[in-house]
Phi, psi and omega in degrees: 000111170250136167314150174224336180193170190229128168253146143215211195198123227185124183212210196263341161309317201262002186303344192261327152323312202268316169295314200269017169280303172263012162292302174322298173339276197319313194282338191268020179095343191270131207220336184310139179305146166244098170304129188212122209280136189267122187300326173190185214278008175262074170322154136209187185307128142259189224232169178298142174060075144183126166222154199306118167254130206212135179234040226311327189318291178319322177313290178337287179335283197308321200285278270267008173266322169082016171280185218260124209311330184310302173329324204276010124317314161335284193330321184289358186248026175263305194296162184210163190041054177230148158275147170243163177179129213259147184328311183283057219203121148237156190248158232215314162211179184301136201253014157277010174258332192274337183251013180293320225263335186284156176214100176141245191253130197225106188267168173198055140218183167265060201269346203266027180260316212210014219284026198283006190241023194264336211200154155248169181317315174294313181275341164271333190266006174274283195319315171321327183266034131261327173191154183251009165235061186288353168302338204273338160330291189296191198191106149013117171264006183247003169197069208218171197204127182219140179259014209217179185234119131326332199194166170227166205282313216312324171284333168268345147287300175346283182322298198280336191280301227292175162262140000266071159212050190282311167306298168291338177279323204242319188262348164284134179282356219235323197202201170231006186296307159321329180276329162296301190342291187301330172304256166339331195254338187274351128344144162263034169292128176265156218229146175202154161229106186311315193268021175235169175303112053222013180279322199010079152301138173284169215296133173249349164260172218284314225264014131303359192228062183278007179210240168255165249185317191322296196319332236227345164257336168342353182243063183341323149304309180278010202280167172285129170304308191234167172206112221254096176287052181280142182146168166300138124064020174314325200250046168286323186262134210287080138267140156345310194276345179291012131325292196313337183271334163297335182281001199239349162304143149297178169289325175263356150290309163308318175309310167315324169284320214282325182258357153280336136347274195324306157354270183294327187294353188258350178251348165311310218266019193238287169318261189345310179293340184289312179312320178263035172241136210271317172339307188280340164292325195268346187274317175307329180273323174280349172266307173307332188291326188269344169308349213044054158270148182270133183299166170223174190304143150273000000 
C-alpha cells in the first residue's frame, strides 16, 4: 500500500492533541498533506502542508440527518490511499513503512478484544450473516489505512440509508465507529490487523499500557508504530506513557493542558456532586412520582 495523504478529524478544542499528532508525524519522516477533516465550524491555524477537507455535499447529508459530527469521517471512504489517525495519536515510527507491504484495510488495533463500541444490535446481526467470527474483524475508526475508494457519494448515501444499515450509520447517536465498521466491512476489501497473528504487534492503545511499557517493545518488529489515547478524557488518567504525548508540547503548551485537566476534572467533580446530592434525588423521585412513573430508589 503506498500512501498518498494522512486524514483526521479535528477542531479547535483537540488543538493541542493535533499539534502533537503532527509533530510526531513529521519528525518520523511523513512529509504526506495532512488532511483535516473539520468536527464543526470551530477552526484554528493549521501548521504547513495540512488543510481543511470540506465535503460540503456530505456535510449537508449528515446535519439535514442530525447525525452525529463524528460521522463527517465518512469523506474518507470517498477516497483512496490514506491513513486516518485521530488527533490523540501520537507516531512513533513512519506509518508509510508500516502499510507498504499491505493492501485493501490495514487496522492496528485491539477492537477485536474489546469490540463493544464497533457495532451496534443491528449491525452484529448484519456481520453475523457473513462470517460467525466477524470480531475478528472489526477495527478502531480512529486509526486505519485503505488503499482503495469504497464508495462514490451517490453509493454511500444509497448504502448508510438502507437496511440493515441505517441504525449504525445515520442513528447511532454517540460516534461514528459502527458505521465505518459496517461501512467497510460489508465490502470485499481484504483486511489485516498488526496486532493479530502472524504479526502480533503489541497494543497501540494507550490504556493497554498502566504501567512502563519500554520493556514490552525491545522487539522492533513488535513495537507499535502509533499510540492512540483513544476513549474520553483517556489522556486524563495518570500513565507513564503519556510522556510521549508531553514531549511533543512546549512549556507554555503543557501548562495549558495542564490547566485544561484541572477544568474537567473540577466540572467531573462538581457533576458529581449534583448526581449525589439527596435534595436532588428526592426532587427527581417527586416529579416521577406526580408523572405517574413508578419510583425508583434514590
Amino acid at each position: 500500500m503506498k500512501l498518498e495523504c494522512i486524514f483526521t478529524l479535528a477542531n479547535a478544542s483537540v488543538r493541542l492533541q493535533f499539534l502533537a499528532m503532527e509533530r510526531s508525524l513529521r519528525a518520523a519522516g511523513c512529509s504526506l498533506p495532512l488532511k483535516v477533516i473539520p468536527y464543526d465550524d470551530n477552526r484554528f491555524e493549521l501548521p504547513p502542508n495540512a488543510s481543511w477537507h470540506v465535503d460540503e455535499a456530505v456535510f449537508a447529508w449528515l446535519s439535514e440527518h442530525k447525525c452525529h459530527p463524528t460521522m463527517r469521517k465518512y469523506v474518507c471512504l470517498l477516497e483512496s490511499h490514506y491513513h486516518f489517525l485521530d488527533a490523540d495519536i501520537v507516531i512513533l515510527t513512519n506509518p508509510e513503512d508500516a502499510v507498504r507491504p499491505f493492501t485493501g484495510l490495514l487496522a492496528s488495533c485491539t477492537e477485536w478484544a474489546k469490540p463493544a463500541w464497533t457495532y451496534t444490535e443491528s449491525s452484529a446481526r448484519y456481520f453475523a450473516t457473513r462470517t460467525s467470527i466477524w470480531m475478528r474483524d472489526v477495527f478502531s475508526t480512529g486509526q486505519f489505512a485503505i488503499d482503495r475508494k469504497l464508495y462514490t457519494h451517490d453509493t454511500l448515501y444509497r448504502t448508510a440509508m438502507s437496511e440493515p444499515f441505517v441504525d449504525a450509520c445515520i442513528r447511532y447517536p454517540y460516534h461514528e465507529q459502527p458505521g465505518i465498521n459496517q461501512l467497510v466491512l460489508a465490502t470485499d476489501i481484504p483486511r489485516a490487523n498488526l496486532t493479530l497473528p502472524p504479526h502480533t504487534m503489541e497494543s497501540t492503545w494507550a490504556g493497554d499500557y498502566p504501567g512502563a511499557y519500554e520493556h514490552l517493545w525491545t522487539d522492533p518488529a513488535r513495537k507499535p508504530y502509533l499510540i492512540h489515547w483513544a476513549g474520553p478524557h483517556t489522556l486524563d488518567i495518570d500513565r507513564p506513557i503519556n510522556q510521549l504525548f508531553y514531549d511533543w508540547l512546549s512549556a507554555a503548551e503543557l501548562t495549558e493542558w495542564k490547566e485544561l485537566q484541572r477544568r474537567r476534572a473540577a466540572e467531573a467533580e462538581r457533576r458529581r456532586r449534583r448526581a449525589n446530592n439527596p435534595l436532588r434525588r428526592g426532587v427527581r423521585l417527586l416529579r416521577r412520582t406526580f408523572a405517574g412513573a413508578t419510583p425508583k430508589a434514590p
